[in-house]
C-alpha positions in Angstrom: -34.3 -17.3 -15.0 -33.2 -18.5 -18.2 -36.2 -17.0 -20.3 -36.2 -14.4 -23.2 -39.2 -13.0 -25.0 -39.2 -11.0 -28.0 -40.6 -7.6 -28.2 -42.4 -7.3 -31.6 -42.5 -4.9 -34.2 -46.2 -3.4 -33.2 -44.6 -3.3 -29.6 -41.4 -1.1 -30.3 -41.4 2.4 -30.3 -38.4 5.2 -30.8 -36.9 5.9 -27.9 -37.0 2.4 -26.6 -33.9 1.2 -25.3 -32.2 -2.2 -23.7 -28.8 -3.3 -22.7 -26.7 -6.8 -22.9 -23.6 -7.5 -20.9 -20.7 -9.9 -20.7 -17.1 -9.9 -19.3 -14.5 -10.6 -21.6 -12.6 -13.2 -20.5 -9.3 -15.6 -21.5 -11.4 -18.9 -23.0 -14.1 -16.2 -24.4 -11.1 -14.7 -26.5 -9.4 -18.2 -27.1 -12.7 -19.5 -28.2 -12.9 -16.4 -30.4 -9.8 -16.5 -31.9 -10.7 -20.6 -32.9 -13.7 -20.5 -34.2 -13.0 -16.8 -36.7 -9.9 -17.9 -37.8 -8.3 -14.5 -36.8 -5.1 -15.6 -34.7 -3.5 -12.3 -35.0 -0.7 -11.9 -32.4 -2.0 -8.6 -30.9 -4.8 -11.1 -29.3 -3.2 -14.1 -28.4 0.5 -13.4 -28.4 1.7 -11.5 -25.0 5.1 -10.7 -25.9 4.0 -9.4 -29.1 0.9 -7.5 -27.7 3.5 -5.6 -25.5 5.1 -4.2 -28.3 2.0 -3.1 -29.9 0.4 -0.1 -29.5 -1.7 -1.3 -27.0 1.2 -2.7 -25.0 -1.1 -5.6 -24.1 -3.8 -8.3 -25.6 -6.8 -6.9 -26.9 -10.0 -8.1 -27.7 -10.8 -8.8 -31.9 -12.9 -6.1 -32.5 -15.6 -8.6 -33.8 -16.4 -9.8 -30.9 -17.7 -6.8 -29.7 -19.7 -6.9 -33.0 -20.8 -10.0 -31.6 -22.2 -8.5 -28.2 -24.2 -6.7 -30.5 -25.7 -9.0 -32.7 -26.4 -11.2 -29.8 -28.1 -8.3 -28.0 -30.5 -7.8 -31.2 -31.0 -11.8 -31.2 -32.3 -12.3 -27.7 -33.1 -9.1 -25.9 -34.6 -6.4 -28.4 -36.1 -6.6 -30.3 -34.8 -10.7 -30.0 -35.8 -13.9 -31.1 -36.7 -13.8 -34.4 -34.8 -11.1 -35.0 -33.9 -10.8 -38.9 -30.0 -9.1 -39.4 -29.7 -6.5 -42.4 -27.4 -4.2 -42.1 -24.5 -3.2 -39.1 -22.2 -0.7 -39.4 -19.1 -0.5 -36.6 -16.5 2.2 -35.5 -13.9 0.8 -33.2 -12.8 3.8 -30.5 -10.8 2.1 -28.0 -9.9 -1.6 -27.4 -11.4 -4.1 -25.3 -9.2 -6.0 -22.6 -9.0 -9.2 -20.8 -11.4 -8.9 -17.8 -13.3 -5.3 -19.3 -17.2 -5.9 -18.8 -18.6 -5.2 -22.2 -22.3 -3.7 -22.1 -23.7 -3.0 -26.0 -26.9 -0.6 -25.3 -29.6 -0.4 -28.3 -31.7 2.3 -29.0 -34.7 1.8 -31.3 -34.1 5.4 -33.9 -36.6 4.6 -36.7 -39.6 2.1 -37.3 -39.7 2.0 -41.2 -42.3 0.1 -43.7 -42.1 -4.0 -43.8 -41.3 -4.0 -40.6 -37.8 -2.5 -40.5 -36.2 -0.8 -37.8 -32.9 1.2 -37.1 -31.0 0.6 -33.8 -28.6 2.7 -31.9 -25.7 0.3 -30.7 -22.9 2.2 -28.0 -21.2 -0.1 -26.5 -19.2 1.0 -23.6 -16.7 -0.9 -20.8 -17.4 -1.2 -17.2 -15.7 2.9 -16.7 -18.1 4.0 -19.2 -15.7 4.8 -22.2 -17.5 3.8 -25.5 -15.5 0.9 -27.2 -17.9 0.3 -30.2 -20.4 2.9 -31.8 -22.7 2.1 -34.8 -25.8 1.3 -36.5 -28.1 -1.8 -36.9 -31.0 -2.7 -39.5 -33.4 -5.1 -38.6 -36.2 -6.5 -39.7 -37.8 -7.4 -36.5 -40.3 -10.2 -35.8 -44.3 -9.8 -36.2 -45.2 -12.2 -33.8 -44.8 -13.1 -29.9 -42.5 -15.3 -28.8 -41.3 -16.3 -25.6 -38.5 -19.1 -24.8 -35.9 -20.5 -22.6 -32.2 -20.0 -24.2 -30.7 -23.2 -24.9 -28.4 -24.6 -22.7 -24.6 -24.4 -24.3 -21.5 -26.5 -23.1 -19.2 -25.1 -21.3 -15.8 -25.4 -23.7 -12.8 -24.8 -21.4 -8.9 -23.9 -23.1 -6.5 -26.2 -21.5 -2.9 -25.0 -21.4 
């Protein structure tokens, strides 16, 4: 099912947790790459990659970032979801193929409807890739709604 449903400020408690998971793959860090701007070798370049320190491509750190900012948008607390504040440590990179899975933890419910969000996100063995902080201003009312369908954009050699 294509559905998402937001879970409201009144609804939310501490303690509450969710998770959202992709797989990184070769168009997702093309695609990436495109529409940031960021082109640095160390992601696109294999022969320079191999002489990094990682000795092979990585994932731009952002895009994890962007896991977890589409986690807040459409699973918790979700749509209509209002960004305030991230902040992100980088701990390991993220490869070509690693399944990504950013898991939010609901820390504080403040005045005016803010709230502060545990983000760990982890690769499919479990190491933590990204730790941080979120500060939302999640939504007052119920919503429930079926995510848009996106084209699929395909890198051609």
């Amino acid at each position: 099912m294509n559905d998402m449903e937001n879970v409201t400020y009144d609804e939310l408690n501490e303690g509450d947790t969710a998770t959202f998971t992709r797989t990184l793959t070769e168009n997702d860090l093309i695609l990436f790459a495109a529409v940031s701007g960021d082109v640095n070798p160390v992601h696109l370049d294999q022969e320079f990659a191999e002489n990094s320190m990682f000795k092979e491509r990585i994932a731009h750190g952002m895009w994890s970032g962007s896991l977890v900012s589409a986690a807040l948008a459409t699973v918790m607390p979700g749509p209509g979801t209002i960004y305030l504040e991230q902040s992100l440590a980088f701990k390991r990179p993220v490869k070509l193929d690693d399944t990504i899975t950013v898991n939010l933890k609901v820390l504080k419910k403040e005045p005016k409807n803010r709230v502060t969000i545990e983000c760990d996100v982890r690769n499919q063995k479990g190491q933590q890739v990204v730790s941080g902080e979120a500060k939302v201003i999640a939504p007052k009312d119920k919503v429930s709604l079926t995510k848009p369908d996106l084209p699929t954009i395909t890198i051609e050699d």
